[in-house]
PLY file of the C-alpha trace (Angstrom):
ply
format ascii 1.0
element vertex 440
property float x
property float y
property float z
element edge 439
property int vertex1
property int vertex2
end_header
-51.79 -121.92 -85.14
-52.03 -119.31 -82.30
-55.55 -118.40 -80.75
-56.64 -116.44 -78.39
-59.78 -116.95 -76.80
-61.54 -114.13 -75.01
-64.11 -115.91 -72.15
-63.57 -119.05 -70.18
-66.61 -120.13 -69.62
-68.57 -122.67 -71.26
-68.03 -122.37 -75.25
-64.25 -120.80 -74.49
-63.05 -123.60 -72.34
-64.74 -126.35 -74.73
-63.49 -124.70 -77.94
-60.02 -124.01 -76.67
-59.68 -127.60 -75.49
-60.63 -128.62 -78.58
-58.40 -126.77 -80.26
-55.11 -127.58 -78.53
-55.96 -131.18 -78.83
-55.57 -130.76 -82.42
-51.83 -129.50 -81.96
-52.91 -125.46 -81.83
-51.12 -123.09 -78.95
-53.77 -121.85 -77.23
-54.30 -119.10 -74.71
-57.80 -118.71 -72.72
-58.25 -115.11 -70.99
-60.47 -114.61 -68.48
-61.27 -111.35 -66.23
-61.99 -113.97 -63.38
-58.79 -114.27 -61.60
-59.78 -117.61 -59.33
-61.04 -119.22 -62.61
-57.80 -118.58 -64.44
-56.06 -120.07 -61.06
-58.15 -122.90 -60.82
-57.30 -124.00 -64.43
-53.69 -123.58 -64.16
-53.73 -126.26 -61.77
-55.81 -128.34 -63.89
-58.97 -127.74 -62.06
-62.02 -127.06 -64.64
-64.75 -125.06 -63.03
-67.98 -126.50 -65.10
-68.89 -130.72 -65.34
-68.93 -131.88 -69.35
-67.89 -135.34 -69.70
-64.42 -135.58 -71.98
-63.31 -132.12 -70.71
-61.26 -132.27 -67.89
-59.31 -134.88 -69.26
-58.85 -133.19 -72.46
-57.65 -130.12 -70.49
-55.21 -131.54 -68.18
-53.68 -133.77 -71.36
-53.24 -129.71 -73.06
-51.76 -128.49 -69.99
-49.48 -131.22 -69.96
-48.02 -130.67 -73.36
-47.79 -127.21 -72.99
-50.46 -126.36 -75.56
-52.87 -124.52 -73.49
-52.43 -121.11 -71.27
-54.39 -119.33 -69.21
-54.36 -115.66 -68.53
-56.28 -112.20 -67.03
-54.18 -110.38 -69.62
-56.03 -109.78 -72.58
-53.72 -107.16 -74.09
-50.46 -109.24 -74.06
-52.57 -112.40 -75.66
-53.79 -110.67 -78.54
-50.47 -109.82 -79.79
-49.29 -111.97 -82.18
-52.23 -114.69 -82.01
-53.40 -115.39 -85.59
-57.02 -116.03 -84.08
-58.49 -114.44 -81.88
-61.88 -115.47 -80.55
-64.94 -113.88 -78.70
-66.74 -116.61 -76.32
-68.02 -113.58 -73.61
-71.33 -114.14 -72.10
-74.31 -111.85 -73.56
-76.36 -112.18 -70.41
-80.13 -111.33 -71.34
-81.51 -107.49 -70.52
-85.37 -106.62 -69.22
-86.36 -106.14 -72.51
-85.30 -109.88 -73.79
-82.34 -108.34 -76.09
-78.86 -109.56 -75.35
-76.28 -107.44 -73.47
-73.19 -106.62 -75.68
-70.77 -105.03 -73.01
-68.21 -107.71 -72.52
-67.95 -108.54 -76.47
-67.84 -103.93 -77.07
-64.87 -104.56 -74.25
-63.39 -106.98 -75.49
-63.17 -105.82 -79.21
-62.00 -102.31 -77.69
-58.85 -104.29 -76.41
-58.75 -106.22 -79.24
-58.06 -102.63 -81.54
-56.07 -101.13 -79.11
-53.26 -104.16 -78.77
-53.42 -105.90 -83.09
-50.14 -105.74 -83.95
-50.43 -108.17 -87.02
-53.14 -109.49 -89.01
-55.43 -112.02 -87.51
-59.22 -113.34 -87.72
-61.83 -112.10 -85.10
-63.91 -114.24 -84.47
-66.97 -114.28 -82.42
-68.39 -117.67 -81.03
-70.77 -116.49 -78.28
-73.93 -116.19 -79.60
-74.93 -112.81 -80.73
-77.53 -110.45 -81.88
-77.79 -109.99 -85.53
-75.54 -107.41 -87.04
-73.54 -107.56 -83.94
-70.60 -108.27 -86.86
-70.73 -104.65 -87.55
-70.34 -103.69 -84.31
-67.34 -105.55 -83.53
-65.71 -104.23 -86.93
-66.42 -101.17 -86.78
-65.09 -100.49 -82.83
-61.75 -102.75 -83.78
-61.31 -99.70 -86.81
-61.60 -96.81 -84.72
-58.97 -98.10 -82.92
-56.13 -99.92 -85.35
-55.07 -99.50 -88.57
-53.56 -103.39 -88.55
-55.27 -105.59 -91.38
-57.62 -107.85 -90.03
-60.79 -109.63 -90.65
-64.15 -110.97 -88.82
-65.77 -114.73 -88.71
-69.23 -115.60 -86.76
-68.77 -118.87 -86.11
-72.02 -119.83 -83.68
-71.50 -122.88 -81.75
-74.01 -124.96 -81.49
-72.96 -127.59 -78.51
-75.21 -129.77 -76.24
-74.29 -129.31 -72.59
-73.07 -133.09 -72.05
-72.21 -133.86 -74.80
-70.11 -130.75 -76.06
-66.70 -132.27 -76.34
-67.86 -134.85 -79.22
-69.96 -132.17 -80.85
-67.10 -130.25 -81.17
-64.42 -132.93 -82.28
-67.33 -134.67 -84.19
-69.53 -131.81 -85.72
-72.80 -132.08 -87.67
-71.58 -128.75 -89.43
-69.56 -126.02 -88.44
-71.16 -122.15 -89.93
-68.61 -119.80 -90.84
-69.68 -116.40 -91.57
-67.53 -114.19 -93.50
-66.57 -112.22 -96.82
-63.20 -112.38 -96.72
-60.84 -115.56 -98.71
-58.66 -115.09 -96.66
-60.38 -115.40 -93.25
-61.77 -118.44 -94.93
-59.26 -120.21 -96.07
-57.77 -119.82 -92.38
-61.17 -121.16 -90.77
-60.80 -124.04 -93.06
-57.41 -125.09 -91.76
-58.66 -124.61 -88.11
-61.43 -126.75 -88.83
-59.92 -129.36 -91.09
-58.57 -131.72 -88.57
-62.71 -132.06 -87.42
-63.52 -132.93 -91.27
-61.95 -135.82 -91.68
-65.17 -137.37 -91.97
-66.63 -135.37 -94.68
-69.05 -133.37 -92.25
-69.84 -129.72 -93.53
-68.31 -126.76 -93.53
-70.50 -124.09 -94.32
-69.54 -120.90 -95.58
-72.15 -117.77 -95.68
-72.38 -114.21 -94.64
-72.10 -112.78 -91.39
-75.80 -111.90 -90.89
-76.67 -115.16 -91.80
-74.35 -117.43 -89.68
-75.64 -114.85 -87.08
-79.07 -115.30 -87.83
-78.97 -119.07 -87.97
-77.47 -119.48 -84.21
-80.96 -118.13 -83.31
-83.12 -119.62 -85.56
-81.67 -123.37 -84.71
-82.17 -122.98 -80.73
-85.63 -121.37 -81.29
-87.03 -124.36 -83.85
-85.74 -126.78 -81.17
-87.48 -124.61 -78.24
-90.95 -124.06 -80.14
-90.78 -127.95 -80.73
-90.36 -128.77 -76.79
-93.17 -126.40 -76.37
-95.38 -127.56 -78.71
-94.93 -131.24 -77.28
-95.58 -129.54 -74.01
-98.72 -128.28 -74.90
-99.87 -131.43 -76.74
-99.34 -133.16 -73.47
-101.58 -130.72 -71.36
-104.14 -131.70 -74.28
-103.59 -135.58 -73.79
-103.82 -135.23 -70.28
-107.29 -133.38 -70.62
-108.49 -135.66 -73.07
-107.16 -138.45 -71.86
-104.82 -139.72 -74.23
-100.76 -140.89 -74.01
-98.40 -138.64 -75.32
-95.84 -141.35 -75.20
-98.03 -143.13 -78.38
-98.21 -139.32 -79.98
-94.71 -138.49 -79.57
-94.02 -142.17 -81.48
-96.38 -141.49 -83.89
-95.17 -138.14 -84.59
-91.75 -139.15 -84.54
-91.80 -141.63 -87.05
-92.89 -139.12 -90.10
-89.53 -138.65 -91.49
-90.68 -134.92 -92.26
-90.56 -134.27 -88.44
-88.13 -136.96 -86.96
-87.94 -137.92 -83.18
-85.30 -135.32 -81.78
-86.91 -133.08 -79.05
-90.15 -134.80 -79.05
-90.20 -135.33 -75.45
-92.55 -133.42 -73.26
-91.67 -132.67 -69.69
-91.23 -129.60 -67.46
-89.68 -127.37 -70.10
-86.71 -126.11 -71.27
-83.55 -124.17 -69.94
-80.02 -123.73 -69.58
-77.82 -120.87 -70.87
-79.37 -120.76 -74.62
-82.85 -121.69 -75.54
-84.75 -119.69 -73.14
-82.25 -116.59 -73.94
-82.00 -116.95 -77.33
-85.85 -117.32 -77.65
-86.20 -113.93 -76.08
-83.32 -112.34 -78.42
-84.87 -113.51 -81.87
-88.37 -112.01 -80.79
-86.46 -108.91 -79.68
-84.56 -108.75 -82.76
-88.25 -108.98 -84.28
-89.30 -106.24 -83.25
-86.40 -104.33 -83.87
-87.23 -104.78 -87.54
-90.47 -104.72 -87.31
-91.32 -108.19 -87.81
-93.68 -110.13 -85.39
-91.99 -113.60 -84.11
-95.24 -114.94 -83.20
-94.25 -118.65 -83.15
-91.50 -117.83 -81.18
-93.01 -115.87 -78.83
-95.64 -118.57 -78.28
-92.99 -121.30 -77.58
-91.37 -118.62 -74.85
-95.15 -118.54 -72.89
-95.92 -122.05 -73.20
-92.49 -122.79 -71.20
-92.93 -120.64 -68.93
-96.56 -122.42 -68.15
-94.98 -125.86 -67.87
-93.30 -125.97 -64.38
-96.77 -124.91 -63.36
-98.18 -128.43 -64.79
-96.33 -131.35 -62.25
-97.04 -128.48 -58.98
-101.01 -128.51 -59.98
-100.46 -132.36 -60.17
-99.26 -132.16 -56.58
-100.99 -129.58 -55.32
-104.25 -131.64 -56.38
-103.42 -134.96 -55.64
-102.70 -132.72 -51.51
-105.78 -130.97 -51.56
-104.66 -127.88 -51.94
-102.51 -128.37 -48.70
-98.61 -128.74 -49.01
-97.82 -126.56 -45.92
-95.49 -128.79 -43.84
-94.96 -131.33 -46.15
-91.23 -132.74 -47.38
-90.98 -133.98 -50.65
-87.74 -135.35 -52.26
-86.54 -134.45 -55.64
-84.19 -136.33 -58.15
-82.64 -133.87 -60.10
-81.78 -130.12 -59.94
-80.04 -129.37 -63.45
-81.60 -128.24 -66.30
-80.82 -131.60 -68.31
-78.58 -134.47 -67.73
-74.45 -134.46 -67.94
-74.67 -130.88 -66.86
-74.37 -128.98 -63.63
-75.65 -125.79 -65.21
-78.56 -124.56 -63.37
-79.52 -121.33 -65.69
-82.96 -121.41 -65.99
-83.79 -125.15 -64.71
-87.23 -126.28 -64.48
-86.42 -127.41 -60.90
-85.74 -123.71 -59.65
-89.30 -122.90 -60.41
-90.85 -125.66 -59.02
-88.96 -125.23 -55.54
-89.82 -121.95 -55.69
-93.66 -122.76 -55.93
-93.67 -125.52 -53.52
-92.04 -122.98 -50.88
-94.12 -120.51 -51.59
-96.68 -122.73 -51.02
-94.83 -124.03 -47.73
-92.97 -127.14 -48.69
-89.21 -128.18 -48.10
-87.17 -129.81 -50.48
-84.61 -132.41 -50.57
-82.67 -133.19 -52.87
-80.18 -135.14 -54.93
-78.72 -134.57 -57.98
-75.12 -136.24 -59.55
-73.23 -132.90 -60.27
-75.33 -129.75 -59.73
-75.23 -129.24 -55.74
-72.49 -126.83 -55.81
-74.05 -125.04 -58.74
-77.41 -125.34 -56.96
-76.51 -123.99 -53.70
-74.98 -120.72 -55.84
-78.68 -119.98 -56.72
-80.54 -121.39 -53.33
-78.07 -121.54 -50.80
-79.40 -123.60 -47.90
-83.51 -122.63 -48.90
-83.47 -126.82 -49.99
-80.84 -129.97 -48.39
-79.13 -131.50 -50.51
-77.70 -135.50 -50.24
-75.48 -137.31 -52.02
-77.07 -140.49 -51.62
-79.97 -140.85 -53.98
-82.04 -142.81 -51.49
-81.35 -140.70 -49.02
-83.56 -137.59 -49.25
-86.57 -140.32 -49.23
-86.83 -140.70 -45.81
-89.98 -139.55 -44.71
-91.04 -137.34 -47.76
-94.37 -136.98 -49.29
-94.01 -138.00 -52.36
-90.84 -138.10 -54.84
-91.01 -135.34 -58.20
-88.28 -136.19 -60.80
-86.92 -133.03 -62.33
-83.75 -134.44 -64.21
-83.86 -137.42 -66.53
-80.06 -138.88 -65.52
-79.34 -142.25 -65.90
-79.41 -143.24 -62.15
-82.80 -142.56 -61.87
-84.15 -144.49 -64.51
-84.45 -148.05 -62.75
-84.60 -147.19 -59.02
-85.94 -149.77 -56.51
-89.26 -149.17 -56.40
-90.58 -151.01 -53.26
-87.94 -149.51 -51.51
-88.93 -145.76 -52.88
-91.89 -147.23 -51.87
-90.76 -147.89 -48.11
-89.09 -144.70 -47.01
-91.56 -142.16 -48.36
-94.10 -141.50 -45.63
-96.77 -140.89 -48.78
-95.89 -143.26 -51.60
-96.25 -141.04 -54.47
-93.85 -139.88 -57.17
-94.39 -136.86 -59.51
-92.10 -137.49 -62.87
-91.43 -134.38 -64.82
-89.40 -136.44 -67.04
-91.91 -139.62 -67.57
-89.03 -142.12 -67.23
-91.50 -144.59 -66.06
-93.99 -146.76 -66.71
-96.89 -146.53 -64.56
-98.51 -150.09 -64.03
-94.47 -150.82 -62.68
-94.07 -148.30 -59.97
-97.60 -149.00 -58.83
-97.20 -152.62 -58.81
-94.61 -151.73 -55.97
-97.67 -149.58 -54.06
-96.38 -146.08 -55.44
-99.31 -144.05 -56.98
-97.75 -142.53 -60.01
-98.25 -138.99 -61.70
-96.43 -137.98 -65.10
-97.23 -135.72 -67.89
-99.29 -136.28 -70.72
-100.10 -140.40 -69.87
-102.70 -141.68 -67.51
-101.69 -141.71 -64.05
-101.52 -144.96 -62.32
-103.93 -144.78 -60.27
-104.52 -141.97 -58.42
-106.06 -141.53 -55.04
-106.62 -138.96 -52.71
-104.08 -138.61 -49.96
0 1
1 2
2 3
3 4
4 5
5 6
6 7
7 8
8 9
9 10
10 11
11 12
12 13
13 14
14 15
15 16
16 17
17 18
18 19
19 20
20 21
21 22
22 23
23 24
24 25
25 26
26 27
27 28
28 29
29 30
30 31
31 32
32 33
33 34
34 35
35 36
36 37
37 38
38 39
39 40
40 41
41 42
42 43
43 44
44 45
45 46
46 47
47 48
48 49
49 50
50 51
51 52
52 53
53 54
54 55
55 56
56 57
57 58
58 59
59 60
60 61
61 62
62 63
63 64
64 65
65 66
66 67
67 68
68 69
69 70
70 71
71 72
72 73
73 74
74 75
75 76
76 77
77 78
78 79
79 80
80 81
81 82
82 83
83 84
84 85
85 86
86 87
87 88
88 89
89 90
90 91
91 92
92 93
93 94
94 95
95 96
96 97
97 98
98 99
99 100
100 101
101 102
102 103
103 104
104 105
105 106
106 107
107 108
108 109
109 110
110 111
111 112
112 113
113 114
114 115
115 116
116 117
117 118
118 119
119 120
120 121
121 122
122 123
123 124
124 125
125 126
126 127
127 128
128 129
129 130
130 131
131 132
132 133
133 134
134 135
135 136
136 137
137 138
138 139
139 140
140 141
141 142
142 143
143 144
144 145
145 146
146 147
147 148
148 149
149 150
150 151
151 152
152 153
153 154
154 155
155 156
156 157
157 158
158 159
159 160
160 161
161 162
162 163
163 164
164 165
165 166
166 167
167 168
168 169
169 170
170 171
171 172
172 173
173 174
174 175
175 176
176 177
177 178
178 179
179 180
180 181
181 182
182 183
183 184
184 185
185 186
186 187
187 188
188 189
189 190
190 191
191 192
192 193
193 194
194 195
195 196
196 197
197 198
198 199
199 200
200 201
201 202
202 203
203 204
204 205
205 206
206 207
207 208
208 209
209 210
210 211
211 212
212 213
213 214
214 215
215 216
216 217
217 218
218 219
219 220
220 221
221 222
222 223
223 224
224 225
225 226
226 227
227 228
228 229
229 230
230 231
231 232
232 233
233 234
234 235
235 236
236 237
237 238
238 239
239 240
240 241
241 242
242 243
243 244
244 245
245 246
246 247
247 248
248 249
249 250
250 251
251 252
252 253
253 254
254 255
255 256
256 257
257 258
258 259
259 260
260 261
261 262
262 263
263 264
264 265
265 266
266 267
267 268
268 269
269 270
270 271
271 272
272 273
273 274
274 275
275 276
276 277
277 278
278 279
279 280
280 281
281 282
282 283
283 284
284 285
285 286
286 287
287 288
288 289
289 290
290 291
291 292
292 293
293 294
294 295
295 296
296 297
297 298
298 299
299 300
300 301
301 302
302 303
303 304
304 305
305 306
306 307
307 308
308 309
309 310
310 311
311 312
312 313
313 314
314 315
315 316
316 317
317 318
318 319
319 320
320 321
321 322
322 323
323 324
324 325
325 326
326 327
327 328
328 329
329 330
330 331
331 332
332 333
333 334
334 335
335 336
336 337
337 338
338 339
339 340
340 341
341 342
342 343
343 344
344 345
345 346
346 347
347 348
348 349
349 350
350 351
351 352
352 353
353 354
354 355
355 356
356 357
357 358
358 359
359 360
360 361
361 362
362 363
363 364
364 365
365 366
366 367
367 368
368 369
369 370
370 371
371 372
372 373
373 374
374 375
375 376
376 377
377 378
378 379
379 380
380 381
381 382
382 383
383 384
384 385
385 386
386 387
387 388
388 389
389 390
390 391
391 392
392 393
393 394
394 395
395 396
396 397
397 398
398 399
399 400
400 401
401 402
402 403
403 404
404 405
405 406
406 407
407 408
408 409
409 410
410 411
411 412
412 413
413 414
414 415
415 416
416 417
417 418
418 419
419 420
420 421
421 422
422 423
423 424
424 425
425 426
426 427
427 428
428 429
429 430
430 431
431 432
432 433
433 434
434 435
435 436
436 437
437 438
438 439
């Protein structure tokens, strides 16, 4: 089949990869001129794990373009499909002026039928919208799909050639029957296809990020509550967990959420709420309690200081929002620097893949060092902000030896406290008992 795909970032890069691995021609458009240079040469411009190699195997066998010319690549493509960014406004709703744009060019260059179909995520009854401006502006037959993605950063590749389910959302047979080939080489496996309405597919891109957000929050707040009452959330999170009516998946409290959709998306459903007049309280709640949690390891530290942090150093593992990412949108780590400079602290730092994308949204305010021991030297205390592999079984006496206050703050309770103390690290986490704490 021919596609088109409209956006190169995240979800258009991933999805057209995917696609021309399957035997599809491909061609990913992009406004960004550099971007669309740096991937001819086989340079991707984001860290997933799986991409870059399924890129450059594409390129290779000629089954994968990239161009700034949106007009000639929606002629004759038998898909065509929306990844834009819908960057959040003030008010929380999303911002629909590069999807309006590029459905504008989309009904001023159809020359033959094709599916529209919109994979960035959406507000609902954006479907309309994009019909209705591709009319005004073609009579060429064509028809509209939602199909929400619903990738993990790091592990986006496999979601996509392995999905749970794929949502389809359209009235048309024959859109569907087209969406079914596309898909069919993923289905080998039996996974499901799911065919509904627009509104609906729409509808459930939002309400699957904010369940998974309200559940993060709620763990969060649970774990303020063990820490004030002095129980381990590590024995409630099991004991939740295995109650097959809730299940273990994002069960694990820590410094909050972020990245490009759940703190977005959040916003949008309770937007969309009251656009129709219907309080999202839950989902509102889950939005405030996130933005409280950063707050939780920075009184931890503050405390355990005095009050004082003026002047101190403290090294961080981890800037990106989650592991096998370098996407920074809306990490926990961002607000936490942010405090401790406020509160006249420096930061160094260390994180696998996210010091480019970190210095795009700090420049030089924090160092950064490629060695993980490195930014130990001297520091008051260690805070772990990302849960990657590397950190999970450091050295612990030497941690121990090159911080000038042996003291780690884990966001991310990868550890368990008797251990790191046994190597004379006082040890502060969230929701267990700290091991032990003294006064510096």
């Amino acid at each position: 089949m021919r596609i088109t795909i409209a956006g190169a970032g995240y979800v258009g890069l991933v999805a057209g990869a995917c696609y021309a691995s399957t035997g599809n021609t491909v061609t990913i458009v992009d406004t960004n001129a550099d971007r669309v240079a740096m991937l001819r040469r086989g340079e991707v411009p984001i860290y997933e794990p799986g991409l870059d190699d399924l890129l450059k195997s594409s390129i290779a066998a000629g089954r994968i373009s990239f161009t700034t010319d949106l007009a000639e690549a929606i002629r004759g493509a038998e898909v065509i499909g929306i990844a834009v960014g819908t960057p959040p406004q003030p008010d929380g709703s999303a911002d629909l002026q590069y999807v309006r744009a590029v459905a504008t060019t989309i009904g001023e260059n159809l020359n033959d039928y094709a599916v529209v179909v919109t994979k960035s995520t959406v507000p609902v009854g954006t479907h309309r919208i994009v019909t209705a401006i591709i009319r005004e502006q073609t009579d060429v037959e064509f028809d509209y799909a939602s199909n929400p993605e619903f990738l993990k950063e790091g592990s986006a590749v496999d979601d996509f050639l392995s999905p749970e389910r794929v949502i389809i959302g359209t009235e048309s047979e024959r859109a569907r029957k087209i969406m079914e080939h596309l898909y069919s080489p993923f289905m080998r496996q039996g996974r499901r296809l799911l065919f509904m309405d627009a509104v609906s597919a729409e509808l459930t891109k939002y309400a699957c990020n904010s369940m998974l957000a309200a559940r993060i929050s709620f763990m969060n707040e649970l774990s303020r509550l063990a820490d004030a009452v002095g129980a381990d959330i590590q024995n409630v999170r099991m004991g939740m967990g295995s109650d097959s009516r809730i299940g273990r998946s994002f069960l694990f409290p820590g410094l909050g959420y972020g990245g490009s959709c759940f703190p977005k998306d959040v916003q949008a459903l309770v937007h969309t709420g009251e656009t129709h007049g219907v309080e999202m309280g839950i989902v509102r709640a889950a939005h405030e309690a996130n933005e409280k949690q950063a707050d939780v390891l920075f009184d931890k530290i503050a405390t355990y200081f005095n009050g004082s942090l003026a002047g101190k150093t403290f090294a961080m593992w981890g800037l990106a929002f989650k592991p096998k990412t370098d996407d920074m949108r809306e990490a926990p780590s961002l607000k936490l620097i942010h405090r401790l400079r406020a509160a006249g602290a420096t930061v160094a730092a260390h994180d696998p893949e996210a010091h480019e994308a970190a210095r795009t949204v700090l420049g030089e305010a924090i160092t950064y060092h490629v060695d993980v021991y490195e930014p130990l030297a001297g520091a008051n205390g260690l805070i772990i902000c990302t849960e990657w592999m590397e950190f999970r079984t450091p050295d612990f006496r030497r941690v121990a030896e090159q911080l000038a206050t042996p003291v780690i703050f884990d966001g991310r309770n990868l550890y368990e406290g008797e251990y790191v103390n046994a190597a004379g690290l006082d040890y502060f986490c969230i929701g267990r008992p700290d091991a032990p704490a003294k006064t510096a």
